[in-house]
VEXDREN-2710 file (C-alpha; in Angstrom, 1 decimal):
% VEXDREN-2710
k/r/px/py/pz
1/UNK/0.0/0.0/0.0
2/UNK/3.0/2.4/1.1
3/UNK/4.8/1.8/-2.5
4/UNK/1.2/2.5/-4.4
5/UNK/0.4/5.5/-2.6
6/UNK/4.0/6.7/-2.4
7/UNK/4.1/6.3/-6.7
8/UNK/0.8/8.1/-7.1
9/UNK/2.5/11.1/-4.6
10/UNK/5.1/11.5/-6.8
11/UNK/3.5/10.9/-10.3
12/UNK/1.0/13.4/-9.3
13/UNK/3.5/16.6/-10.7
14/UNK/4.9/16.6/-14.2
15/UNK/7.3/19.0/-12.9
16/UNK/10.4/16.8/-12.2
17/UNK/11.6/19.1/-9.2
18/UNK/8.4/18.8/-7.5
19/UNK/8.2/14.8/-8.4
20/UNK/11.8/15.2/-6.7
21/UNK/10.5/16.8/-3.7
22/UNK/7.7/14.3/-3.8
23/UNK/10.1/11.2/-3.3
24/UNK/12.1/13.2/-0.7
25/UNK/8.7/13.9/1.5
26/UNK/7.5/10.6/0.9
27/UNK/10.6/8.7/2.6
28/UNK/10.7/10.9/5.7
29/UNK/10.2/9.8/8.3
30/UNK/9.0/6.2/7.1
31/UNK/11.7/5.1/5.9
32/UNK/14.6/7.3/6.8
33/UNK/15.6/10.8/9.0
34/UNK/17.1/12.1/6.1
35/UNK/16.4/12.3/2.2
36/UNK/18.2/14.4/-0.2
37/UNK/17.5/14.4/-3.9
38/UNK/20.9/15.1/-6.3
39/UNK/20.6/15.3/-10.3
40/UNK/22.6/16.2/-12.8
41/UNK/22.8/19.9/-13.6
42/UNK/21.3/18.7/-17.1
43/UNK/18.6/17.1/-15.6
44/UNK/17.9/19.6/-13.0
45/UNK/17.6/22.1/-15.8
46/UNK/15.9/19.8/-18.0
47/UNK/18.6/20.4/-20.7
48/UNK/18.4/17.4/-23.3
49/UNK/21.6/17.1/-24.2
50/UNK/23.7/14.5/-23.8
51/UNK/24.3/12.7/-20.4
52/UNK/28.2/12.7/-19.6
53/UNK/30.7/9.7/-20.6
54/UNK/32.2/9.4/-17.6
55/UNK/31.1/10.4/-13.8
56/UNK/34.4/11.7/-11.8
57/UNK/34.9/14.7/-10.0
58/UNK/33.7/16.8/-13.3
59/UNK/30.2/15.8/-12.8
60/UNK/28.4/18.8/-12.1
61/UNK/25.2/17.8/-9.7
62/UNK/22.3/19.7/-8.0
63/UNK/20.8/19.0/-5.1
64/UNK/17.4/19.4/-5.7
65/UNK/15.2/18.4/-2.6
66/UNK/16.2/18.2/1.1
67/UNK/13.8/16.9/3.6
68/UNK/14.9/15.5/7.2
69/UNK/12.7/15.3/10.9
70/UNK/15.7/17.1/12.6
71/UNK/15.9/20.5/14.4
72/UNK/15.2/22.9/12.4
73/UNK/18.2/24.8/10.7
74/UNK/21.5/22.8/11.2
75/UNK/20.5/19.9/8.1
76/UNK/19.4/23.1/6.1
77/UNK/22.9/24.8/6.8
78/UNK/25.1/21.7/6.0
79/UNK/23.0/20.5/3.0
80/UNK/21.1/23.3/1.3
81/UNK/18.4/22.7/-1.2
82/UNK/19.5/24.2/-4.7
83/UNK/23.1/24.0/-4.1
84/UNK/25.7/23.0/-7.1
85/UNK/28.4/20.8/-6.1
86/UNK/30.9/18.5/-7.9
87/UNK/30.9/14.8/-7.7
88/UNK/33.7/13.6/-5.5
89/UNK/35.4/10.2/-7.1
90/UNK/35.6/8.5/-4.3
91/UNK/32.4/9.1/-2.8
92/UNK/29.5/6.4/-2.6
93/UNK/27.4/8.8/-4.9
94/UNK/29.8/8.5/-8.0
95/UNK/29.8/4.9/-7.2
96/UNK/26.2/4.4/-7.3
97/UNK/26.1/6.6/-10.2
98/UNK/28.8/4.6/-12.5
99/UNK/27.6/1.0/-11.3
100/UNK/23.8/1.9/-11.3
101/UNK/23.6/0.3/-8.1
102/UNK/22.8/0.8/-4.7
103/UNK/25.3/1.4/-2.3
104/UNK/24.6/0.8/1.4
105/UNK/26.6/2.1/4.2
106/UNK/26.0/-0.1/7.6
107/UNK/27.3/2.9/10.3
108/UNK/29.4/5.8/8.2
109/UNK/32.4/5.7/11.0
110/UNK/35.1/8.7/10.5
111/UNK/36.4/7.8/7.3
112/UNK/33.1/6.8/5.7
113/UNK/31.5/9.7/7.1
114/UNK/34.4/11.6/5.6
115/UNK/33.6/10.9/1.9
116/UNK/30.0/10.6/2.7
117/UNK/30.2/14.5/3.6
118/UNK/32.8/15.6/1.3
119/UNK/30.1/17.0/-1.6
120/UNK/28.6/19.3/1.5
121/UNK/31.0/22.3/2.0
122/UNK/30.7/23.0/5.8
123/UNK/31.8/20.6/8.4
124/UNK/29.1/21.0/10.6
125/UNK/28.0/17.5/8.4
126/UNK/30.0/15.4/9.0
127/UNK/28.9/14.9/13.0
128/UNK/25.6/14.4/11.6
129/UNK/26.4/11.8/9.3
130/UNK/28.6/9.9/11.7
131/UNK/27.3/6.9/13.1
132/UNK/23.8/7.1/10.4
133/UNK/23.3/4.0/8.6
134/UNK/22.8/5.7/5.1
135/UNK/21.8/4.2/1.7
136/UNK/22.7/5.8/-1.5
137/UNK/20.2/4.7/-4.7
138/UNK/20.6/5.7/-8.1
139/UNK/18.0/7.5/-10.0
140/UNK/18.0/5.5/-13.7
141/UNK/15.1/6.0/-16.4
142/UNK/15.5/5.0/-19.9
143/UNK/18.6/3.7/-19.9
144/UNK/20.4/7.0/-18.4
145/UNK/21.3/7.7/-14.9
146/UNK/19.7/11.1/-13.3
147/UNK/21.6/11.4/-10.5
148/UNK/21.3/9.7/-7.1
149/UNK/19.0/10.2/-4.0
150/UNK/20.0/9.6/-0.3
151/UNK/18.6/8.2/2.9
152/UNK/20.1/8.6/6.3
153/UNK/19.1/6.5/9.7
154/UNK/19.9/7.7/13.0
155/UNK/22.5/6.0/15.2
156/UNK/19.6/4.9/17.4
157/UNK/17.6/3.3/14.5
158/UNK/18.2/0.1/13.1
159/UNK/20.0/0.3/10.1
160/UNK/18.2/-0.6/6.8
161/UNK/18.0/-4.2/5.7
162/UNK/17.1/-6.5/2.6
163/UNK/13.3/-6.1/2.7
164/UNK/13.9/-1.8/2.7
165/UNK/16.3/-2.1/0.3
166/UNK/13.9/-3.7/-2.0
167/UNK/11.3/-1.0/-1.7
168/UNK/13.5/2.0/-2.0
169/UNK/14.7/0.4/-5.1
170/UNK/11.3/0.0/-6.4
171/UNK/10.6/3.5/-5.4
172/UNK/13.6/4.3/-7.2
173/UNK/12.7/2.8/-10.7
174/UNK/9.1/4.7/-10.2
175/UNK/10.4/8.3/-9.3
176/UNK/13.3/8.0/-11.7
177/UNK/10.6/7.8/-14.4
178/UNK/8.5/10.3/-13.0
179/UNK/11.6/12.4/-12.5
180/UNK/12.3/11.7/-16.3
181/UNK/9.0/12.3/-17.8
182/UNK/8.9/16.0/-15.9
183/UNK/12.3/16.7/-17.1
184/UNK/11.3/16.3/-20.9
185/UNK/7.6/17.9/-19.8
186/UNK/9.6/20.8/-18.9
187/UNK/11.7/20.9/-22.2
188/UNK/9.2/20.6/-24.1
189/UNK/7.3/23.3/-22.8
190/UNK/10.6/25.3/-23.3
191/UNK/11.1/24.4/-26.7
192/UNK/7.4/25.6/-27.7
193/UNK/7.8/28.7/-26.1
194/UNK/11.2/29.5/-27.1
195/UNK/10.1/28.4/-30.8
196/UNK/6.9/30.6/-30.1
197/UNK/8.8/33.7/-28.9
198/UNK/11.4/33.7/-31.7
199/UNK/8.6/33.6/-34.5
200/UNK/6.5/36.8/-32.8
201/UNK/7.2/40.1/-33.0
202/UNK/9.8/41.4/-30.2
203/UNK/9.1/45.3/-30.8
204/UNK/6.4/47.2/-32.7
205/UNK/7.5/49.3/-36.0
206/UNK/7.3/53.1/-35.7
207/UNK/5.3/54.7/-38.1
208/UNK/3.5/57.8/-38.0
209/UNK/-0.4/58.2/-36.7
210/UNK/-0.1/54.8/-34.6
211/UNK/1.5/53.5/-32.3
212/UNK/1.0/49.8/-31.4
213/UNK/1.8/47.8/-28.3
214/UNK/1.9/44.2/-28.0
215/UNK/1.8/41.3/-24.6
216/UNK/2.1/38.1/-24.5
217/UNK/2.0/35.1/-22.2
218/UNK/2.3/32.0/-22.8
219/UNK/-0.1/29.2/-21.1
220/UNK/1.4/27.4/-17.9
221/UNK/1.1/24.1/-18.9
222/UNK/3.4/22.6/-22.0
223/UNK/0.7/21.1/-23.3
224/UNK/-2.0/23.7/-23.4
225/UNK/0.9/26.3/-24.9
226/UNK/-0.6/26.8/-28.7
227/UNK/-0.5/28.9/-31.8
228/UNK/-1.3/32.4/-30.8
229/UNK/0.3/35.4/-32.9
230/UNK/0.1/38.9/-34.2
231/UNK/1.9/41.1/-36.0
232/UNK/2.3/45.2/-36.9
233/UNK/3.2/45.7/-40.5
234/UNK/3.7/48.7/-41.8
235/UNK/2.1/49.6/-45.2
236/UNK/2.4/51.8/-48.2
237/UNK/0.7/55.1/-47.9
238/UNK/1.6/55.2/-44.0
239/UNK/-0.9/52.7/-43.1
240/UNK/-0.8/50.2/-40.4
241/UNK/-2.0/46.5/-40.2
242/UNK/-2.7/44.7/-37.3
243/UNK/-3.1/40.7/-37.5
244/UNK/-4.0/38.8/-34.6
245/UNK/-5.0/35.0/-34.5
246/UNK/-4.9/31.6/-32.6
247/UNK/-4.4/28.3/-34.4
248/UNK/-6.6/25.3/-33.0
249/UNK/-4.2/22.9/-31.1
250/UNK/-1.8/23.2/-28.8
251/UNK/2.0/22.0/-28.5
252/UNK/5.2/22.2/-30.8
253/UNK/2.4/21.6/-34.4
254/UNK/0.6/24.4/-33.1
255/UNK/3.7/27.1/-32.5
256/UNK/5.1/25.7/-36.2
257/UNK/1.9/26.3/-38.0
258/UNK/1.8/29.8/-36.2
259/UNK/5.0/30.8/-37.7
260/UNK/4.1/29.6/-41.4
261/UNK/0.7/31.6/-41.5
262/UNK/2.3/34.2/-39.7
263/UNK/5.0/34.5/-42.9
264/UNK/2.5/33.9/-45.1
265/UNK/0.1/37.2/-43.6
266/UNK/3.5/38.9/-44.0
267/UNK/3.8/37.8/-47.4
268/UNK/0.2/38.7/-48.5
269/UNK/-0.1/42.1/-46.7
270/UNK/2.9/43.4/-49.3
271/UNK/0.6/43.1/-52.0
272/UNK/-1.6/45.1/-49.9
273/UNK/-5.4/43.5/-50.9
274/UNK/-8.2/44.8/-48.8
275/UNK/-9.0/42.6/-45.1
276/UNK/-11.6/40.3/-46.9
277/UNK/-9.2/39.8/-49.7
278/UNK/-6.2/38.9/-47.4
279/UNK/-8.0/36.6/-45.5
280/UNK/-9.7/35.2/-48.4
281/UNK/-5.9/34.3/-50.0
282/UNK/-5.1/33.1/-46.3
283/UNK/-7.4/30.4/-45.7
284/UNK/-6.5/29.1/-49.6
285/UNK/-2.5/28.2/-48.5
286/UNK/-4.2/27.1/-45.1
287/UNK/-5.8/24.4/-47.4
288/UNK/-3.0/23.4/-49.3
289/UNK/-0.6/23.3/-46.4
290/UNK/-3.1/20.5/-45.1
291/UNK/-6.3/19.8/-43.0
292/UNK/-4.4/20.4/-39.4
293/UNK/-4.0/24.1/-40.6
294/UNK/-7.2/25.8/-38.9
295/UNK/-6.7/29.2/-36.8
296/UNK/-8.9/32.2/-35.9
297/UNK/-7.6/35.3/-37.6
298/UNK/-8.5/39.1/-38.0
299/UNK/-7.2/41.6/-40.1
300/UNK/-7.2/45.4/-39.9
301/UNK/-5.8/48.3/-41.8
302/UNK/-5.4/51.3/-40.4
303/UNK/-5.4/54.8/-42.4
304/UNK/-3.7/58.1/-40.4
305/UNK/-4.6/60.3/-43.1
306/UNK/-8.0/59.3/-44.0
307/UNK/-9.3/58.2/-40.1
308/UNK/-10.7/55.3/-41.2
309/UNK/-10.1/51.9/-40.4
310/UNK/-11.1/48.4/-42.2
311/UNK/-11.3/45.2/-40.5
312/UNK/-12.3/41.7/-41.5
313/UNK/-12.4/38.3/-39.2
314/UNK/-12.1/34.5/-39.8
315/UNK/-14.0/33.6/-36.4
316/UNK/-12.3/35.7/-33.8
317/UNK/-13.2/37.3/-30.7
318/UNK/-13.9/41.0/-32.0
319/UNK/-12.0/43.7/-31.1
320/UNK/-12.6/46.4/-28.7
321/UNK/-12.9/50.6/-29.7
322/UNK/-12.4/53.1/-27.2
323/UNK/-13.1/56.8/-28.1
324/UNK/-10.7/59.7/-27.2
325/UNK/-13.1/60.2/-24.5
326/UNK/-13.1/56.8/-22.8
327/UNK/-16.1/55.3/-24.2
328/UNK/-15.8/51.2/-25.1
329/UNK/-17.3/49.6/-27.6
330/UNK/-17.1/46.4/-29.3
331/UNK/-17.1/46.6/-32.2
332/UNK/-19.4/43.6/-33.9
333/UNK/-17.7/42.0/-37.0
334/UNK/-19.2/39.8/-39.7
335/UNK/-17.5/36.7/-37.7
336/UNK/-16.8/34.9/-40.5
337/UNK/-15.4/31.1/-40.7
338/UNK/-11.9/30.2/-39.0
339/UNK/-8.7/29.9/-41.6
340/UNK/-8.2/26.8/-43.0
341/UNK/-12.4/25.7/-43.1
342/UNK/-12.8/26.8/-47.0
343/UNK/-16.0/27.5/-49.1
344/UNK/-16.6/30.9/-47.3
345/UNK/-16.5/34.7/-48.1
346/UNK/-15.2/37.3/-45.3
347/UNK/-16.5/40.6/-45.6
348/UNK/-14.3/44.0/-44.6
349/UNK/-16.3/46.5/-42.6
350/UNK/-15.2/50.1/-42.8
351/UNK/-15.7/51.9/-39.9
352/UNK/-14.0/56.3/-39.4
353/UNK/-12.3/56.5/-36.4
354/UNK/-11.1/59.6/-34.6
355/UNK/-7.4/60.9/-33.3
356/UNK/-6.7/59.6/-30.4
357/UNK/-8.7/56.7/-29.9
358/UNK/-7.2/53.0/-29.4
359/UNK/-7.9/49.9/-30.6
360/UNK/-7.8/46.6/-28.5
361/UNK/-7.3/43.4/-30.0
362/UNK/-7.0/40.0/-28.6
363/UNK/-7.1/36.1/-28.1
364/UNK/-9.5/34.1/-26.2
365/UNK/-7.0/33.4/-23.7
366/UNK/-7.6/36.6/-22.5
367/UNK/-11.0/36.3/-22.0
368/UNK/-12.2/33.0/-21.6
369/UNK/-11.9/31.2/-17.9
370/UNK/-13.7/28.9/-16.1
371/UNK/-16.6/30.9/-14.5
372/UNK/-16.6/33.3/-17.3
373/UNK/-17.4/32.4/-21.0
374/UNK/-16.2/34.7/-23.9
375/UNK/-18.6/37.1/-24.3
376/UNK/-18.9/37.6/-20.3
377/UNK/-14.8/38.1/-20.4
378/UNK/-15.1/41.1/-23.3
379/UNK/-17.6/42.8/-21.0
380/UNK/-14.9/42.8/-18.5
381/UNK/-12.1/44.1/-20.8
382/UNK/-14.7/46.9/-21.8
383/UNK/-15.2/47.7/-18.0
384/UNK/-11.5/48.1/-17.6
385/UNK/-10.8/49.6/-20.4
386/UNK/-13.3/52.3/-20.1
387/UNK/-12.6/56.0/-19.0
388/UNK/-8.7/54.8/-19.3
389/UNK/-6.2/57.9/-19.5
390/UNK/-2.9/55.7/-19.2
391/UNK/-0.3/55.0/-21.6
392/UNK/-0.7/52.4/-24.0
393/UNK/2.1/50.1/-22.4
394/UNK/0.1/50.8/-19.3
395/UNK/-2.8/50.4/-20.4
396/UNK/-1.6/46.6/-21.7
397/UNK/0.2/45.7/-18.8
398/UNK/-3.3/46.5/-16.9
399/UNK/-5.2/44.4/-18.8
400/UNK/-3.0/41.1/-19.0
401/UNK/-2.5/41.7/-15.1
402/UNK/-6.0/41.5/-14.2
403/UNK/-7.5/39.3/-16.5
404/UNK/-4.9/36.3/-16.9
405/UNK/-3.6/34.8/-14.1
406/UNK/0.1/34.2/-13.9
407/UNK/0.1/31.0/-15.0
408/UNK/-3.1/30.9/-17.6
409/UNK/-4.9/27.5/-19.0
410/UNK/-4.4/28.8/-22.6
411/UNK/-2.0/31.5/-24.2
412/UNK/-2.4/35.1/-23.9
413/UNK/-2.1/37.7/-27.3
414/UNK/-2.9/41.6/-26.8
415/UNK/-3.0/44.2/-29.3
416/UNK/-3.6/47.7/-28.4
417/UNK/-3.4/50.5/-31.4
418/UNK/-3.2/53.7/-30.7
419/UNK/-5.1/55.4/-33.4
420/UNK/-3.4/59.3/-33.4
421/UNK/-3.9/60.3/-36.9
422/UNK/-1.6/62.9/-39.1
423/UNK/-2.0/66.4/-39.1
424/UNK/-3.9/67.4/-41.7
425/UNK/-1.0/70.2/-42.4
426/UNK/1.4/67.8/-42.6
427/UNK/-0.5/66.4/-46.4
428/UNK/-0.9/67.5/-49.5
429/UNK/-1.8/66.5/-52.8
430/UNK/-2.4/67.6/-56.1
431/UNK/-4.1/66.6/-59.3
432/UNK/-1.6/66.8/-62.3
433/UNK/-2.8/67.1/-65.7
434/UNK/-0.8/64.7/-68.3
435/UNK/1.3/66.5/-70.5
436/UNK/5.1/66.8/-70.3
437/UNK/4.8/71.0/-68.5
438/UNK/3.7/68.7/-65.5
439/UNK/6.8/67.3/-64.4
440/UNK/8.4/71.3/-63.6
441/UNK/5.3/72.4/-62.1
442/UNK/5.1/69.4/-59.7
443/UNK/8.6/69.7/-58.8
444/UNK/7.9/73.5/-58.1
445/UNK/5.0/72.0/-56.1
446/UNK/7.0/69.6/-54.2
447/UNK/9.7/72.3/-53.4
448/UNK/7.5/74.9/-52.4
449/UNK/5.8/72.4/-49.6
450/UNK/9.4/71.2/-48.3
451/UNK/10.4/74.8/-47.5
452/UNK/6.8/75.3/-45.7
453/UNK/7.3/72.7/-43.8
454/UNK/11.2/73.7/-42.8
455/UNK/13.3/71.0/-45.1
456/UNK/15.4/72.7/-47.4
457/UNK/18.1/70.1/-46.7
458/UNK/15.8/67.3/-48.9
459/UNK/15.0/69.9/-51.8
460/UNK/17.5/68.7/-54.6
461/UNK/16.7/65.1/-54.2
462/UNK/13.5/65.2/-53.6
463/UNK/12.8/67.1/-56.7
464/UNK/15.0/64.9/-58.7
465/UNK/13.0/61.9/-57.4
466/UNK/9.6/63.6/-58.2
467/UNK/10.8/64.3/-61.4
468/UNK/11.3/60.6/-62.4
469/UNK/8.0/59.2/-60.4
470/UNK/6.0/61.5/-62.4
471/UNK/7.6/61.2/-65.6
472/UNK/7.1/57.7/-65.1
473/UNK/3.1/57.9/-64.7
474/UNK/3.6/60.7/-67.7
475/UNK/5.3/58.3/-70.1
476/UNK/3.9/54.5/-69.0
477/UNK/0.7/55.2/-67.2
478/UNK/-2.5/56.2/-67.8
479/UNK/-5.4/58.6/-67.3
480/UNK/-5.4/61.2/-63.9
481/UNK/-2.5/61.7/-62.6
482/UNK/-2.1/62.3/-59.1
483/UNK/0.7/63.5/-56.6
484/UNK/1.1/62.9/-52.3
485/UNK/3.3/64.3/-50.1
486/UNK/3.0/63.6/-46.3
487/UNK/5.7/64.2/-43.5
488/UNK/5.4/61.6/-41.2
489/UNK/8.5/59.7/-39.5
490/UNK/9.8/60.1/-43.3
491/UNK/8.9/62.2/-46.0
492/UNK/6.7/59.9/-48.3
493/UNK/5.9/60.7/-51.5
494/UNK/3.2/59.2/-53.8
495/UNK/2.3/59.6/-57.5
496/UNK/-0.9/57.7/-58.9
497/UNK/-2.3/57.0/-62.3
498/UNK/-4.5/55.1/-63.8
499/UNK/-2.2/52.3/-65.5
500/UNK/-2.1/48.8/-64.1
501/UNK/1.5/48.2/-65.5
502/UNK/3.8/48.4/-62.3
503/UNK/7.7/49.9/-62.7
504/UNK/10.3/47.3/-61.8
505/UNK/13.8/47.3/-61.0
506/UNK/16.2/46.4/-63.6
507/UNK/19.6/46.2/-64.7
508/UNK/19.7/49.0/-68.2
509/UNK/22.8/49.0/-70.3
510/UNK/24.4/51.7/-71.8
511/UNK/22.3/51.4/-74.9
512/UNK/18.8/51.2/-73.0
513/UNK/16.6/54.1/-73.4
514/UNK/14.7/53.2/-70.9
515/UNK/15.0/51.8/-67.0
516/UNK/17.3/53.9/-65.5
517/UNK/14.9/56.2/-63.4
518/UNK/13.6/53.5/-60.8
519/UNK/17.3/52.9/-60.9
520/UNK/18.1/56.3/-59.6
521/UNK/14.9/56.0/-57.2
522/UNK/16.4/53.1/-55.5
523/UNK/19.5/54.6/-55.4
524/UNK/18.3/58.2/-53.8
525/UNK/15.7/57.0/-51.7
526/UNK/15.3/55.1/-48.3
527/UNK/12.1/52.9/-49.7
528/UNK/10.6/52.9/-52.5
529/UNK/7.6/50.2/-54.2
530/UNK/4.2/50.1/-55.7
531/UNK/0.9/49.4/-54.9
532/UNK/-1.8/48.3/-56.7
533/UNK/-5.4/50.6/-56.0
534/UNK/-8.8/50.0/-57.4
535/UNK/-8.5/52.5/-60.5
536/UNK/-4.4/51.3/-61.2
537/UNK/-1.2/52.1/-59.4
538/UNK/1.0/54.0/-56.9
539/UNK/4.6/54.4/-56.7
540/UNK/6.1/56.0/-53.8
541/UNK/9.5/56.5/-52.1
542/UNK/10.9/57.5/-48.7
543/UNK/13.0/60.1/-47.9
544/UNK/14.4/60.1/-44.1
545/UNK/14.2/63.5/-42.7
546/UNK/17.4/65.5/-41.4
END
């Protein structure tokens, strides 16, 4: 009965210090005065590498759980839990650790009681070891030894014989397994997270008219740690999109699957399509990557200039809008099917938003517990949320404080956008007609706005780079022709037309009479690209301001 219960005691953690612990507390006082627990430094933290060749006096152990029925203080002096000592040769540890045997010591005299204290640093052991009867068992699981765990008797006890050995040992096998199981729990939960960490986002981008602010935490248990993600990614025109979504599953699948949709999001959002469009495109390489690829998702696109704001969701929790003046709202989505389902539309809603309102977006992690249900947990958020005059990274930290616990059943994603707009002085635009007396005047245009705005120091290149962006829309586009300036974290410039033929990079030779322009462009500017728009094109370039 002892050995049944004692197993389920110890089996009852997957953490493989506290299944350590577990065998320490179990042995004390039934079978001993005194039970330490010693692993590996590997094993202790749960490093999967590969055990060492040889145990000498290089073997780096732990001691991992102390537990005695002594006076209080002088056992937790000698021996302390959590100190990292090496592995004397000559010691009945390495000896049970190299043979994978037990070795018992009838009564540890002065020399015995010697070695038997020699890993402890202080002396004040060895007159507590002297005269125990003490028993020294390996830990062995798999094939590989763990490290060892020891039992002490008093001098007034009677020392341990054939019928305790036999137990121990049994105990030993058990816990060693236990001990085992908890160490790869543990990596594995490491792995996930560390896989999930290095695929997310470590620092919003900076980008004029938002500013976005991101938390995460993963879920407490290995196995219920899943497939959460966002992302910020900045877009042509100054915009900003937000993604946020949570793949079905949990475990290592789940964190790899996050990082290929994620890339593919990435991917998709620098052709810029509208929300619906994007998600639309999404669930079809969820399809073909295969039928374990299903994930919530939502979409946004943010607009500085314009105030407006378009959104579209693949069965996630909908986000949450509060005013400039602390008023929350939630704002209810089309919910749409989750990624990877197929044979759905998504619809974009486009909603106008005004400077200096946020945006909140997150997974259900957040929300969902056991004596609240989703819908329950968004009121909440809303509640907190409300009337809120702190900074964003405030504001975030609030949130993930007081609605996740410390160690959560699922993973935790927020989002929060602030939405600050561009000044509307700091935009401009004309219409251009299209004939060749444009390309002076729009320069002239372009000039005149710099030195309004106190930039004389981008004049000359700016101009030159107007000059080939709009002699490009002159001589290969197509109906209006429009120009964009807007000083933001760079100077961004943008000329439309109505063509759907988009200007490439390419390598002109000397006889070439053409290509050479978005040659200089990439050559002048920070950034430069294109962007498809509903009535043709728009090519653009950054300038960095002084």
């Amino acid at each position: 009965m002892f050995l049944g219960e004692a197993g389920q005691r110890i089996g009852r953690s997957l953490d493989h210090l506290q299944a350590s612990r577990a065998l320490a507390e179990v042995l004390v006082p039934r079978l001993a005065d005194f039970a330490a627990v010693e692993l590996l430094e590997r094993v202790a933290t749960a490093d999967c590498g590969p055990a060492p060749h040889v145990v000498d006096d290089t073997t780096l152990m732990r001691r991992v759980a102390v537990v005695h029925d002594g006076e209080p203080g002088r056992w937790d002096d000698a021996m302390p839990e959590g100190e990292a000592s090496f592995l004397p040769d000559d010691s009945p540890f390495a000896e049970a650790m190299r043979t994978g045997r037990s070795v018992h010591v009838a009564r540890a005299g002065r020399e015995p009681a010697r070695t038997t204290a020699a890993p402890f640093p202080l002396r004040e052991s060895r007159p507590l070891v002297a005269g125990s009867t003490m028993l020294v068992v390996p830990l062995v699981a798999r094939g590989r030894v763990l490290g060892t765990f020891e039992l002490l008797r008093k001098a007034d006890r009677s020392g341990f014989d054939d019928l305790d050995l036999a137990l121990v040992e049994e105990l030993a096998r058990r816990a060693a397994l236990c001990i085992d199981n908890g160490r790869l729990y543990r990596r594995e939960a490491q792995m996930v997270q560390e896989l999930q960490r290095s695929m997310l986002p470590t620092e919003a981008p900076r980008i004029a008219g938002a500013r976005a602010c991101f938390r995460y935490r993963p879920a407490g248990q290995a196995a219920q740690v899943g497939g959460d993600w966002f992302d910020a990614i900045p877009l042509p025109g100054c915009r900003l999109g937000i993604v946020i979504g949570d793949v079905m599953g949990y475990g290592v699948t789940s964190a790899a699957i996050m990082g290929q949709l994620r890339t593919a999001v990435r991917t998709l959002a620098a052709q810029d399509p509208r929300p619906d469009q994007l998600l639309r495109q999404l669930d079809d390489v969820a399809q073909r990557l295969g039928d374990d690829y299903v994930a919530t998702c939502m979409y946004a696109v943010y607009d500085p200039v314009d105030r407006r704001c378009w959104i579209a969701n693949a069965g996630h929790p909908p986000p949450v809008l509060v005013s400039p003046c602390g008023e929350t709202t939630i704002l209810r989505l089309p919910s749409g099917v989750p990624i990877g389902v197929g044979g759905q539309p998504f619809e974009t809603v486009e909603l106008s938003v005004e400077d200096g309102a946020r945006l909140i977006f997150c997974t259900d992690g957040l929300l969902e517990r056991r004596d609240r249900d989703v819908a329950e947990g968004l009121e909440t958020l809303c509640d907190h949320l409300a009337g809120t005059s702190r900074s964003l990274d405030r504001t975030c930290d609030d949130v993930v404080d007081t609605l996740a616990s410390r160690s959560p059943a699922d993973d935790v994603a927020l989002v929060a956008v602030a939405l600050d707009g561009i000044p509307e002085d700091h935009v401009v635009a004309w219409a251009l007609e299209a004939e060749p007396s444009m390309v002076p005047r729009a320069r002239a245009q372009a000039t005149a706005k710099l030195l309004d705005w106190g930039l004389p120091e981008l004049v000359e290149t700016v101009e030159l780079l107007v000059s080939e962006l709009v002699t490009n829309a002159l001589v290969h586009g197509a109906g209006a022709i429009g120009m964009r300036l807007i000083k933001g974290s760079t100077l961004l410039c943008e000329v439309s037309d109505d063509g759907h033929e988009l200007p490439y990079l390419c390598d002109a030779d000397f006889t070439d009479e053409s290509g050479r322009g978005i040659q200089l462009v990439s050559h002048l500017a920070d950034r430069w690209g294109t962007q498809r728009t509903d009535l043709g094109k728009v090519v653009w370039f950054e300038h960095r301001l002084p």
